[in-house]
C-alpha positions in Angstrom: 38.3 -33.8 22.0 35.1 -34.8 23.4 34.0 -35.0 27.1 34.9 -37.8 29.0 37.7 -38.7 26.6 41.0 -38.9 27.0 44.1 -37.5 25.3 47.8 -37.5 25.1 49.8 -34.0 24.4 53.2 -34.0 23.8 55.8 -31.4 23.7 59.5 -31.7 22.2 62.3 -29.1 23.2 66.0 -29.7 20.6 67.6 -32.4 22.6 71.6 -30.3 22.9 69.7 -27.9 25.3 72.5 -27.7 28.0 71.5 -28.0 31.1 68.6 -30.1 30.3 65.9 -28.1 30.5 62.7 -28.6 33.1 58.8 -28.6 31.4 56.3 -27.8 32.8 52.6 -28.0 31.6 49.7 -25.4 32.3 46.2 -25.6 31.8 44.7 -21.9 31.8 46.5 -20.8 34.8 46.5 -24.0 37.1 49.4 -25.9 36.6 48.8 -29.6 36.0 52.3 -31.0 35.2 52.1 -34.7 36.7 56.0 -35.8 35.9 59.2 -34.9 34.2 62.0 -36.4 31.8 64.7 -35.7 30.0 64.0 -33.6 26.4 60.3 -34.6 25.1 57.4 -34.9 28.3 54.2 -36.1 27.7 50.9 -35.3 29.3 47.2 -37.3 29.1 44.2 -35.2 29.9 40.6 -35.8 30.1 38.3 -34.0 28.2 36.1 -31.6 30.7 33.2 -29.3 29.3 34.5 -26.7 32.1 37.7 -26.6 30.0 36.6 -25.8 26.9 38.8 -23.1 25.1 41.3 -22.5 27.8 44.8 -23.0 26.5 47.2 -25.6 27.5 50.5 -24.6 27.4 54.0 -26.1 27.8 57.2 -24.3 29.5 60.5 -25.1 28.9 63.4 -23.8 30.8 66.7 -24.2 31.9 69.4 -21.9 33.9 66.4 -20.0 35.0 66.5 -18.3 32.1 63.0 -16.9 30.7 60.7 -20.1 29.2 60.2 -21.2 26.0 56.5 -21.8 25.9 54.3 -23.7 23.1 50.1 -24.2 23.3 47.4 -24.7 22.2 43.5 -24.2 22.5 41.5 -26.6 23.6 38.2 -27.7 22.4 36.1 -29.9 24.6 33.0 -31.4 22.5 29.8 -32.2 24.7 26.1 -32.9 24.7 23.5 -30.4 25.7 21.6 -30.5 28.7 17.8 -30.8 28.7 15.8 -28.6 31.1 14.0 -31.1 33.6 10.3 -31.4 32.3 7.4 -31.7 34.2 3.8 -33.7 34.2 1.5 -31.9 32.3 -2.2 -33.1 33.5 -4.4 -31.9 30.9 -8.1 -32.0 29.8 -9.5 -34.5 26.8 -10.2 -32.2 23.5 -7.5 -29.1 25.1 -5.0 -28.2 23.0 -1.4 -29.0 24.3 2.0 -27.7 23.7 5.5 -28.0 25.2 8.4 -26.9 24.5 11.5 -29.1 25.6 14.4 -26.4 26.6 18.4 -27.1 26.7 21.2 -25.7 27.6 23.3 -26.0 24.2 26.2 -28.2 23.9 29.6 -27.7 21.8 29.3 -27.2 19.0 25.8 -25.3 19.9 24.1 -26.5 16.9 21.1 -28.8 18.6 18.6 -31.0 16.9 15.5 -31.7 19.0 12.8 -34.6 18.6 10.3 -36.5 20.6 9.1 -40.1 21.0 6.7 -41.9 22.6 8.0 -44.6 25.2 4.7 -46.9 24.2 4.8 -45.7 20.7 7.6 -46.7 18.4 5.6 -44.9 15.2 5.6 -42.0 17.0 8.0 -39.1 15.9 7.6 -35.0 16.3 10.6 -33.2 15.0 11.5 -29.7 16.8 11.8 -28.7 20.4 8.3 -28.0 20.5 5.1 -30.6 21.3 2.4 -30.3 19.5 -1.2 -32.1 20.1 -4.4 -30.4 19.3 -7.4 -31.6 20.5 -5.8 -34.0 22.7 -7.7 -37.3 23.8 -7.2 -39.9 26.5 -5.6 -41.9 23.9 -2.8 -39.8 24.0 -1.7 -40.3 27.5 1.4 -41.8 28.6 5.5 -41.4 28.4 7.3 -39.0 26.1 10.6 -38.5 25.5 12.3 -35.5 24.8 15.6 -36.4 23.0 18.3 -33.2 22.0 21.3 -34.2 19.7 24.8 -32.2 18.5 27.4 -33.2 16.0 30.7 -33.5 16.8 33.7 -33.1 14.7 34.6 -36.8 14.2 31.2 -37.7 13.1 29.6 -39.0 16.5 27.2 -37.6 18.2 26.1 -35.7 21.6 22.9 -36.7 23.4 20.8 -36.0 26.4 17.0 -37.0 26.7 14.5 -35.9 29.4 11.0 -38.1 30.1 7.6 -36.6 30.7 4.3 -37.6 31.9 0.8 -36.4 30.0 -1.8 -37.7 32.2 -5.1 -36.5 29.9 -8.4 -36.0 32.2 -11.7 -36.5 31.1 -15.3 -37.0 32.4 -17.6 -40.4 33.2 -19.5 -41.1 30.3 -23.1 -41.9 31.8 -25.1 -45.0 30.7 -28.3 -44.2 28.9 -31.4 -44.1 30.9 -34.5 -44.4 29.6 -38.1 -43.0 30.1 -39.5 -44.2 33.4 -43.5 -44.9 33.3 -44.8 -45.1 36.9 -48.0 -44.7 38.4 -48.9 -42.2 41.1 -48.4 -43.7 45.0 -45.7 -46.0 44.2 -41.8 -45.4 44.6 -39.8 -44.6 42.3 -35.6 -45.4 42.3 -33.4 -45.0 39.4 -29.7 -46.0 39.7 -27.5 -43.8 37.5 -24.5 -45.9 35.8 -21.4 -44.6 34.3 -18.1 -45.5 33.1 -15.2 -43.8 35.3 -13.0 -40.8 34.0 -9.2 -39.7 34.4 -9.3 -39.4 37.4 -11.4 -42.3 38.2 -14.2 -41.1 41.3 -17.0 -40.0 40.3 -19.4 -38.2 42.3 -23.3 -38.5 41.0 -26.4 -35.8 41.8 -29.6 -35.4 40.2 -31.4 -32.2 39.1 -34.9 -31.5 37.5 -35.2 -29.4 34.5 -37.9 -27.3 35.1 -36.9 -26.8 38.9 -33.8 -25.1 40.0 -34.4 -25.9 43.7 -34.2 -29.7 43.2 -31.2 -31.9 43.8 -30.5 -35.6 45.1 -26.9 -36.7 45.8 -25.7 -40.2 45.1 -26.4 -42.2 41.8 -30.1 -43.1 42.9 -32.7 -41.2 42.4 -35.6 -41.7 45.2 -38.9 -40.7 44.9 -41.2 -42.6 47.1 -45.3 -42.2 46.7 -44.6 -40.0 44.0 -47.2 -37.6 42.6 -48.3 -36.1 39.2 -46.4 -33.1 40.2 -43.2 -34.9 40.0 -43.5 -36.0 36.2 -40.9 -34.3 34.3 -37.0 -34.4 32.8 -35.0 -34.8 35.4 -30.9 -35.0 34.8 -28.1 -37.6 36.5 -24.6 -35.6 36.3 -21.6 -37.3 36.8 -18.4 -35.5 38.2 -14.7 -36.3 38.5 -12.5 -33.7 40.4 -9.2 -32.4 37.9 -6.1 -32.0 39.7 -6.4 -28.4 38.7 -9.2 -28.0 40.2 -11.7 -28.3 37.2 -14.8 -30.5 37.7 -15.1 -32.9 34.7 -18.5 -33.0 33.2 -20.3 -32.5 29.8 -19.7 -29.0 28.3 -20.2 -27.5 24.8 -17.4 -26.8 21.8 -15.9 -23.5 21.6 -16.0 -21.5 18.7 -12.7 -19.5 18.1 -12.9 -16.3 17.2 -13.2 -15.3 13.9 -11.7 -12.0 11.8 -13.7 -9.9 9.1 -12.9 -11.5 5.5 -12.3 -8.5 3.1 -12.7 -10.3 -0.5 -13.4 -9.2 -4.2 -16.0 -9.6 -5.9 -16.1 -12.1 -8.3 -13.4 -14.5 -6.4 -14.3 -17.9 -4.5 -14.0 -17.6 -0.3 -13.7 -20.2 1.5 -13.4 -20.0 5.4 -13.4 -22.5 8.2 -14.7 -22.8 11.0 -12.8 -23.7 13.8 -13.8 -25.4 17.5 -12.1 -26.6 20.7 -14.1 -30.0 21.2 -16.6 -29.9 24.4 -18.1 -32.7 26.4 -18.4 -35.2 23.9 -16.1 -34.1 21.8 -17.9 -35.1 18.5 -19.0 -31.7 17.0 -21.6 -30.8 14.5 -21.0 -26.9 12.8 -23.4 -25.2 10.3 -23.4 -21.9 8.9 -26.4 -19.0 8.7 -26.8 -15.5 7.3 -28.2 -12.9 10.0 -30.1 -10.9 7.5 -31.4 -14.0 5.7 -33.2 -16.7 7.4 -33.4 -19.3 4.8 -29.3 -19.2 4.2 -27.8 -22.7 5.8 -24.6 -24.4 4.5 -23.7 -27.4 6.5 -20.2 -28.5 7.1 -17.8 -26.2 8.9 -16.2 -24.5 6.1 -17.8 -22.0 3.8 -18.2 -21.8 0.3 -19.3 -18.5 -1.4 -17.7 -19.3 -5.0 -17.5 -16.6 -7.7 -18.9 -13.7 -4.6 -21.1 -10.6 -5.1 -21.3 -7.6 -3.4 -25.0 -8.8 -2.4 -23.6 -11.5 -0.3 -21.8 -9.2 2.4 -23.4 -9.5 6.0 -22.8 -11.3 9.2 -22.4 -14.6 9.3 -22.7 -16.9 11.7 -20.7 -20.1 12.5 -23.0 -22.3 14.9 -21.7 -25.9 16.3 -23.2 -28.8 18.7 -22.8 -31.5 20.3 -25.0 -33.9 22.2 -24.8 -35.2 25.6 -26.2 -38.4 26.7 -29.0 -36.9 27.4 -30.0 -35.9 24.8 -29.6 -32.1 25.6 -27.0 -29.8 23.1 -24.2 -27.8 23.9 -23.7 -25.0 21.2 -21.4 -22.1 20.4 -21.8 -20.1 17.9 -19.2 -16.6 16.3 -19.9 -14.1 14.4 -17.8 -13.4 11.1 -18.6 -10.3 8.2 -18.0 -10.5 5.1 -17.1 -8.2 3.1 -17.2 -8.0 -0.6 -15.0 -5.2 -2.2 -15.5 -4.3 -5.6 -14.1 -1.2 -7.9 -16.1 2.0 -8.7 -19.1 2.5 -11.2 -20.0 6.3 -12.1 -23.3 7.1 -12.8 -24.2 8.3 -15.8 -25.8 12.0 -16.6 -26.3 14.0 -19.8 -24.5 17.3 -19.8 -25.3 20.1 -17.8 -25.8 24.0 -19.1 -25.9 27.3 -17.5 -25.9 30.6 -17.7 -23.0 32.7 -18.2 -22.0 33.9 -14.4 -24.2 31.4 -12.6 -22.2 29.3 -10.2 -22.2 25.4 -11.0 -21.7 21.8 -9.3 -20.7 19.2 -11.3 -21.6 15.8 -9.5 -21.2 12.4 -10.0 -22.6 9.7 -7.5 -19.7 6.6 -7.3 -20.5 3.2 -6.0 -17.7 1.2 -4.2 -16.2 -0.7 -1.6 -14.0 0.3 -0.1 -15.1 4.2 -0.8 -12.9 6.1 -3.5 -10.2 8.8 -4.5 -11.5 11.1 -7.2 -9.5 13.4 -9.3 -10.8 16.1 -11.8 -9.1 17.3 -15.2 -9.5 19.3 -18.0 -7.0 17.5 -20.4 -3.5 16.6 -18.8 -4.5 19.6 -16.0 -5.2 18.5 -12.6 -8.4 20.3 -11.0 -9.4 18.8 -7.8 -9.0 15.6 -5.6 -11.5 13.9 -3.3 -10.2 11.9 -1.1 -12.9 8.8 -0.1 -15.8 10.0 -1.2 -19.0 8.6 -2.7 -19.9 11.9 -4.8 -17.7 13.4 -6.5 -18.2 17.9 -7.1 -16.6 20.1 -9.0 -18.0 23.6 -8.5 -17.5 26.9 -10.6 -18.7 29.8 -8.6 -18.9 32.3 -11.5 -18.7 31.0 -15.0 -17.7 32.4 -18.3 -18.0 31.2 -21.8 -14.4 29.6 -21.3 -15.5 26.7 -18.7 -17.4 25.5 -21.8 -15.1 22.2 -21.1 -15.0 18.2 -21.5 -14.0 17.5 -18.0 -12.1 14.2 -17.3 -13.5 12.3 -13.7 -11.1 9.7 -12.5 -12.3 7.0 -9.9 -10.2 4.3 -8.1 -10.3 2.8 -4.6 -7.4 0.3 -5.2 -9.9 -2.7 -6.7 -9.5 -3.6 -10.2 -8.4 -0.6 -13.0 -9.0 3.2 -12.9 -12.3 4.2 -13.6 -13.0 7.6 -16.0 -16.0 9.2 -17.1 -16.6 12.6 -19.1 -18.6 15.3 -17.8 -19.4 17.9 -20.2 -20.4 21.4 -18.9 -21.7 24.0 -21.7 -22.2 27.6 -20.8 -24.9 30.2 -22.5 -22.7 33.1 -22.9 -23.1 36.2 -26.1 -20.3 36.1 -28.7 -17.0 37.2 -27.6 -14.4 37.7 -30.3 -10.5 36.5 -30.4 -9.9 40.4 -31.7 -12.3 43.7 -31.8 -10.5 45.3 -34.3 -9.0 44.3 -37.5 -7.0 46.2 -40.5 -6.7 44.9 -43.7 -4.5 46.0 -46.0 -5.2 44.8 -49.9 -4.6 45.8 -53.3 -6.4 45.6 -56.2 -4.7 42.6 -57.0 -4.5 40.7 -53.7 -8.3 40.2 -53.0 -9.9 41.0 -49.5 -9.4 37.5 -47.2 -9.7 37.9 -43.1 -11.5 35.6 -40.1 -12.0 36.1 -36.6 -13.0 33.3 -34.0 -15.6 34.1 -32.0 -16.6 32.3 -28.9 -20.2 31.5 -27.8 -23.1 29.3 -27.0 -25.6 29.0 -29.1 -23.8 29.3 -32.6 -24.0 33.1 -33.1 -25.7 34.7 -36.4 -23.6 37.1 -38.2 -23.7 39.8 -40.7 -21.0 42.3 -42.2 -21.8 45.7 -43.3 -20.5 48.9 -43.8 -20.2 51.2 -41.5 -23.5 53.7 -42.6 -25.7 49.9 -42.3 -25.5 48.7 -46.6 -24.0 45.7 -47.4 -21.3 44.8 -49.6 -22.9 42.6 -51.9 -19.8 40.8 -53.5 -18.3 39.7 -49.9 -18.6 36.0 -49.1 -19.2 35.1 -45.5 -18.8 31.5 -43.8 -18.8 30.2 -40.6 -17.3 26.7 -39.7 -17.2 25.3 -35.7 -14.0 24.4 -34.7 -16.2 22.9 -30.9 -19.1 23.1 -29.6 -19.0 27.1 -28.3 -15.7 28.0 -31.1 -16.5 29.5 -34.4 -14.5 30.8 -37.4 -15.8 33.4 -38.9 -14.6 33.8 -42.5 -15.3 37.1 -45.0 -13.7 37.0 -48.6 -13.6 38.9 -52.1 -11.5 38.1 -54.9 -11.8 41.8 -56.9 -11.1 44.6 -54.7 -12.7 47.7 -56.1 -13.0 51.2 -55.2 -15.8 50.2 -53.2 -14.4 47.8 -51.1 -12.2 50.0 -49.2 -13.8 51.3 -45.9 -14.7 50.7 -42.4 -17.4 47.6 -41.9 -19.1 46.3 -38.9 -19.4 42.4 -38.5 -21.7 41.7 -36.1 -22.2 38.3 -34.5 -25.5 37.9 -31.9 -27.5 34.9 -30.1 -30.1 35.1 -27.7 -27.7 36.1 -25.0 -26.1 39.2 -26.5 -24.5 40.5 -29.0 -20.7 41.6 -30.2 -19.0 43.3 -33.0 -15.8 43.9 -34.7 -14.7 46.7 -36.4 -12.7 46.0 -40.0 -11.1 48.9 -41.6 -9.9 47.8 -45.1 -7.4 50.3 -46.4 -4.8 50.5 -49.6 -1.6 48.4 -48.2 0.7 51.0 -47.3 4.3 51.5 -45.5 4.5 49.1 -42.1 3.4 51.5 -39.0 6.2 52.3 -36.9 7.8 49.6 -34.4 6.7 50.4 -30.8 7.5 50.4 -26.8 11.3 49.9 -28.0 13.2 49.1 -24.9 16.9 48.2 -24.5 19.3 46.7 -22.1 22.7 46.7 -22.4 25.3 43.9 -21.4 29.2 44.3 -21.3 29.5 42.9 -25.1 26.3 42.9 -26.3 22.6 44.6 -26.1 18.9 42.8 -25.9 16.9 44.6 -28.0 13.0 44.6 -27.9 9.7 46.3 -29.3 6.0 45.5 -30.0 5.2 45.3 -34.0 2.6 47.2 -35.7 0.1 47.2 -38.4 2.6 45.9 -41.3 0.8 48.1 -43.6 -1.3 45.0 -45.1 2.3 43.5 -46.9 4.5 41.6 -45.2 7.1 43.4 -43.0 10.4 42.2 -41.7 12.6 44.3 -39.1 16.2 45.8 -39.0 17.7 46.5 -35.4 20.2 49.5 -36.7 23.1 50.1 -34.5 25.5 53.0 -34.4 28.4 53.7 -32.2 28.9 56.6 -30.6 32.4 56.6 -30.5 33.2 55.9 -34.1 30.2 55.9 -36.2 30.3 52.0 -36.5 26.9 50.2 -37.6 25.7 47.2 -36.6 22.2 45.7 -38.8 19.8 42.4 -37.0 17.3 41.4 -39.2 14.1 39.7 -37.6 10.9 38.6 -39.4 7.4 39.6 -38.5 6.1 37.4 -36.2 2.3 38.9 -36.1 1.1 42.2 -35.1 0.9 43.2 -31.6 3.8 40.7 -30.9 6.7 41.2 -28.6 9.8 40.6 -30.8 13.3 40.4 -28.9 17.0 40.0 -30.7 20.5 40.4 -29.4 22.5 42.6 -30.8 26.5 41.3 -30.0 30.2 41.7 -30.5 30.1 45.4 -29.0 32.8 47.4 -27.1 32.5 47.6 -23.1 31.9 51.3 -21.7 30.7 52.3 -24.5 27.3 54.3 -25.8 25.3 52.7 -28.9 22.0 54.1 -30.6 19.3 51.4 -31.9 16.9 51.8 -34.5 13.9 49.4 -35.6 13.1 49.5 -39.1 9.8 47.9 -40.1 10.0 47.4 -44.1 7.0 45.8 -46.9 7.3 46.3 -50.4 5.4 49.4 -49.9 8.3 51.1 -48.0 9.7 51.6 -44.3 9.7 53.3 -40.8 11.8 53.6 -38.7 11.6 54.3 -35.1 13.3 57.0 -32.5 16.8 56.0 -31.9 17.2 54.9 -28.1 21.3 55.2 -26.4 22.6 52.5 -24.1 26.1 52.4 -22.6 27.7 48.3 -22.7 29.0 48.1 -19.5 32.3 48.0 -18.0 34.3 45.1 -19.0 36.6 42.4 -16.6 39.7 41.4 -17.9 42.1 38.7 -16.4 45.6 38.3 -16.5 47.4 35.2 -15.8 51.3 35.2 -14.7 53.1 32.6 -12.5 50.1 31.2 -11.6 48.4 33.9 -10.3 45.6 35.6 -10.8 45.7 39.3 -11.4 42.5 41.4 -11.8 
């Protein structure tokens, strides 16, 4: 139901009630029943905000027996209520805003709007006023209007009026030069058309003298003198009824925030004033660092920006009083340009084996950068903002001989990389010192060895008394810049062949070499540092292999069982001398003691190592029986 309206309720009790029973009607818990009858009672009620969702209920009862009740909840639909708004007196080129305030309705839902009692074009949706830069035009009667929807389509209103009385200044007539000669009196009568509010009070000053005022419109200067030539200045006043004196003053600049942009993108900015005393403004532009930058206008334009226009700019804006004197304001704003890094370029860098070494790169970039080092996928270093990026080796070794990977970003545009290569003069150092070869007179000789260094070593291989072997063939092939193979072959192996040679391998920082002992192939030397652990049902067995006797050589992990001879064979292939080879030996007994063998065999024969015990350990069995678990 909606306020003011009003209603009928009814409420119906089965007519062969005996006695007839007595109704009575209650509203929350005031009772309102205004008259009786027989069997169905009506009551009319007027719809009352205050009433809103308390429940009116009917009781029925007869014999004084406990009533029969029925109700229901009522919902009273009404306007809201606008908060009482006051004048607002305000001053020509001010920025006003006002927000209308209600106390909501039901339903709560409330539309707001304002008119303009003179105005019939004028509309502003939302509770909220809004009139930048306000002139004297827009004085006069607003009208705050609030609206809610009720249920049967009609609508709740309430509207509140208010006043905007805009103040300004007297606009003084122009006054031109006065031409008088010396002796005679002068008297000037300043005009000017009244302000909001309309007194004015008039004074005159003189530019160049502080001291001097006249009040009143006229100026008098009787038997005036050369000394009184000059500018002199007719101000007219009007009091505010806040207190502020209305005369001419200058715009106001707002304050302005540092533009962060990218290079290469357009920015555009604008400038933006609270009008002075006459409010018709004039704004350019200039560069601090650069006299001869001017844009006019009050907006900005730096299309497609460089880095070479960031600075301080300055927004500057006028206006001119009668008088033809300037008010101006002026903000500063930086600009500045962000763009992503550029390394520097350098050639490579080499030192000496041991010397300590800084890798640097200079990086230009705004904002400043993150820098990350690697050697392949292998993270070395960050730097977090920096402009020069170092990566130092305090004691280097023929290793560090690397392509380094520099990565650059700052968070404008892509990731930036650039390769620094170091390179270190170190002597030769060889993968291995000592080599035997096993051939036969059928297999030819064939070995290498890398050696690292820097410069590519020379070589030579000779016996071990100093002569050469004059049917050996000898290459060298570089795998990088400080990693050579060195390769030695002979396809007939004679008598001759077999002994112990020297290769040595030199530059100008040292030299190295590497024995080679070619020998008849023979039986594999025996497995070593055989080492066994046993498990509960099995044994990890494991050993270093040996020379293989210059033939291939594959192993057998023997087994025996000390408690009934049982054998057990693993066979493993040779995976290089020098290796660590591991196998598991399984399905053995628990608490019981093994002995291991490893066999190394070629085609030339085997050997066999010294058998090693190991007791399995006690084994855990589990029985299962209603459910339970029985160790």
């Amino acid at each position: 139901m909606i306020e003011g309206n009003q209603i009928s309720v009814r409420c119906a009790v089965n007519s062969n009630a005996f006695p007839a029973p007595t109704l009575t009607w209650h509203r929350g818990s005031t009772d309102v029943t205004k008259r009786t009858g027989a069997f169905i009672y009506d009551i009319t009620i007027t719809g009352d905000r205050t009433d809103n969702t308390k429940t009116l209920e009917c009781r029925a009862t007869n014999n004084n027996k406990p009533p029969k009740t029925a109700s229901t909840t009522l919902n009273v639909e009404y306007p809201p209520i606008i908060n009482a708004l006051s004048q607002q007196d305000i001053t020509e080129g001010s920025h006003l805003s006002v927000t209308c305030e209600a106390t909501p309705g039901n339903p709560n839902s409330t539309t707001f709007y304002w008119t303009k009692v003179d105005n019939s074009g004028f509309g502003h949706d939302g509770p909220t006023l809004q009139l930048p830069n306000i002139q004297r035009t827009s004085s006069g009667t607003y009208r705050c209007t609030t609206e809610n929807n009720y249920s049967n389509g009609e609508r709740g209103t309430d509207s509140q009026a208010m006043v905007i009385n805009v103040l300004y200044p007297p606009t003084i007539t122009t006054l031109p030069r006065q031409d008088i000669i010396e002796g005679r009196d002068l008297s000037i009568i300043c005009h000017a058309t009244p302000g909001n509010p309309s007194s004015s009070t008039f004074y005159w000053t003189k530019v160049d003298n502080l001291r001097f005022r006249q009040n009143g419109p006229t100026l008098q200067l009787p038997n005036i003198q050369r000394t009184s030539s000059g500018t002199y200045r007719c101000t007219a006043e009007n009091n505010y009824s806040n207190g502020v004196k209305g005369k001419h003053n200058p715009p106001n600049v707002y304050t302005m925030r540092q533009q962060n942009i990218i290079e290469g993108r357009d920015l555009s900015i604008t400038c933006q004033a609270t009008p002075g005393n006459p409010n018709s403004t004039t704004f350019y532009w200039t560069k601090v660092d650069n006299s001869g930058f001017r844009q006019n206008g009050p907006t900005l334009q730096l299309p497609n920006i460089q880095r070479t226009s960031s600075g301080t700019y300055r927004c500057k804006t006028e206006n001119n009083y009668n008088n033809e004197v300037k008010g101006s304001d002026s903000q500063a704003m930086v600009v500045n340009v962000q763009y992503q890094p550029t390394i520097d370029r350098r050639s490579l860098q080499i030192v000496n084996e041991s010397e300590k070494i800084s890798l640097t790169r200079d990086i230009v970039s705004n904002p400043v950068s993150n820098v990350s080092w690697y050697y392949g996928s292998q993270l070395l270093k960050t730097q977090p903002s920096v402009t020069t990026a170092t990566y130092t080796v305090e004691n280097t070794t023929c290793i560090d001989t690397k392509n380094y990977t520099l990565l650059v970003s700052n968070g404008i545009g892509n990731t930036v990389t650039a390769r620094v290569d170091l390179i270190v003069n170190c002597k030769p150092t060889p993968d291995i010192s000592k080599i035997t070869l096993g051939v036969t007179c059928t297999t030819g000789i064939e070995f290498s060895t890398t050696i690292i260094a820097y410069p590519e070593p020379q070589y030579e291989l000779q016996y071990e008394n100093g002569t050469r072997n004059g049917q050996m063939i000898t290459t060298i092939t570089e795998n990088e810049v400080n990693n050579f193979t060195v390769r030695i072959s002979q396809d007939v192996v004679e008598k001759s062949s077999f002994g112990v040679y020297h290769l040595r391998a030199s530059n100008i920082f040292g030299e190295t070499t590497v024995t080679v002992n070619i020998i008849k192939q023979r039986t594999p030397a025996i497995p070593r540092n055989i080492k066994v652990t046993c498990k509960v049902t099995g044994a990890m067995v494991q050993w270093i292999s040996s020379f293989n006797g210059g033939s291939t050589q594959n192993f057998t992990v023997i087994t025996l069982s000390g408690q009934d001879g049982t054998s057990f064979n693993n066979e493993l292939n040779d995976e290089g001398e020098n290796e660590i080879h591991v196998t598991y030996v399984s399905n053995l007994q628990p608490s019981v003691t093994y002995w291991f063998f490893v066999s190394a065999k070629n085609n030339h024969g085997s050997s066999s190592s010294k058998a090693i015990s190991c007791t399995t350990l006690k084994g855990y069995f589990k029985t299962f029986v209603n459910s339970t678990c029985v160790v």
